[in-house]
N, C-alpha and C positions, 0 to 999 in steps of 0.2 A: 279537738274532737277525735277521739276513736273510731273507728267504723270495724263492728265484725264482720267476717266471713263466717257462716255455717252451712254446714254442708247441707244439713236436712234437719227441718226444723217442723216439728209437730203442732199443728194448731188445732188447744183443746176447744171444744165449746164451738167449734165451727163445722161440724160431722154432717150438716145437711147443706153446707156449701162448697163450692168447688174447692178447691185448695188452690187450685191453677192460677184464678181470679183475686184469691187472697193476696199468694203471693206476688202479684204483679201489682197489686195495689198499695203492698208492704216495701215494694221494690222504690215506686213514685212517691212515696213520702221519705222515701231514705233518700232517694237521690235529692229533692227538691232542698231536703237539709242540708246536703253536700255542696249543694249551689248556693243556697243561701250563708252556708258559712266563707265559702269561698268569696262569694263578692262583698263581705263585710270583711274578711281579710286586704281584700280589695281596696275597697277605699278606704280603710285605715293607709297603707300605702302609698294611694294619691294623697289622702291629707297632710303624710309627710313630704312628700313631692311637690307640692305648692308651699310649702313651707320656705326651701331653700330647694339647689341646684346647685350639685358636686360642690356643695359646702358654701354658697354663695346665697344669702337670703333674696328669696323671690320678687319684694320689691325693688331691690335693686334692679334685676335685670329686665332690657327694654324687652318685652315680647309677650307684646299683646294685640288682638287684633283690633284693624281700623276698618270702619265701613263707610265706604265713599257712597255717601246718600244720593247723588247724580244717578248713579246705577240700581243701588236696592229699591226693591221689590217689597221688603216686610213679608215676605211667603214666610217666614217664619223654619222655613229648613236649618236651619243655622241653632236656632233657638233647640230643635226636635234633637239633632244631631248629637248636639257639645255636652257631653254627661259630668264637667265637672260644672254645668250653670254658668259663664263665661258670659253667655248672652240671656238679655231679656225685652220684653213688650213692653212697651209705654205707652199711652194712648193721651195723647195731646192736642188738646181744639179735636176731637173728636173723630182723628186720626192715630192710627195705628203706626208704632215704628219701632224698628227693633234696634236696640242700643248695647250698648257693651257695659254690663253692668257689675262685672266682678273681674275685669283684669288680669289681675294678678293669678287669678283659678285657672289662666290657660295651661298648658303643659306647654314647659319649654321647648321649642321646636315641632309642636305638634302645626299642621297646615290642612286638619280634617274640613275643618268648618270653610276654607279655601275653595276643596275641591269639592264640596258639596253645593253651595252658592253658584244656582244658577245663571246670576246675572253676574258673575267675578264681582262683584261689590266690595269681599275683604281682602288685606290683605295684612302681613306682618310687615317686621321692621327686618331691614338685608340679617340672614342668616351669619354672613359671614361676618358682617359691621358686631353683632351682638356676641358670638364668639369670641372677636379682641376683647367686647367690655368684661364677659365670662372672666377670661383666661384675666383681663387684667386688674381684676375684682381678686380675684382666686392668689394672686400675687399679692396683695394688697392686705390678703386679710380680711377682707370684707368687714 
């Protein structure tokens, strides 16, 4: 995506409106493309990122989160939070429970969804235990 710069730009067919308002309106659809291409840059990114990890395909490595149902709550902040989908709602016997439904979609070492969970309900598997498995995957070849 290109983006110009123009210093002063003439807008024909618009003589009975402000220009001030034009151009601020010319400005929020420029920008809103800026963002949208950005964040579809984005997740193309993450999609490679769930893929594999420093060359290590991602099902191999343990690092996903666990919810100790003793303590969840099902508020669903977990679910609101995790933008790669990690978590989702299931409603069984007519109860609501939130489950971990894509695994592998977490980002490695990510611990957001952790510190957002009100009632500590998730947690990961030891950072440093999954690091050996990384490093001894990564030696291996995977």
């Amino acid at each position: 995506m290109k983006i110009l710069a123009l210093k002063r730009v003439r807008l024909v067919g618009f003589e009975g409106i402000n220009q001030h308002y034009i151009c601020k309106y010319l400005n929020i659809v420029i920008n809103t493309a800026v963002i949208q291409h950005i964040k579809e840059k984005v997740q193309g990114e993450r999609r490679m990122a769930e893929e594999s990890y420093h060359g290590v395909p991602r099902n191999k490595i343990p690092w996903d989160p666990k919810i100790d149902y003793e303590k969840c709550t099902s508020c669903g902040k977990c679910i609101d939070f995790c933008h790669v989908k990690a978590f989702a709602s299931e409603e069984t016997s007519g109860k609501k429970r939130t489950v971990v439904k894509n695994p592998n979609a977490c980002i490695v070492f990510c611990r957001g969804c952790e510190d957002i969970c009100p009632a500590g309900a998730i947690t990961h598997h030891s950072e440093v235990e999954t690091r050996k498995i990384i490093r001894k995957l990564q030696k291996a070849g995977a």
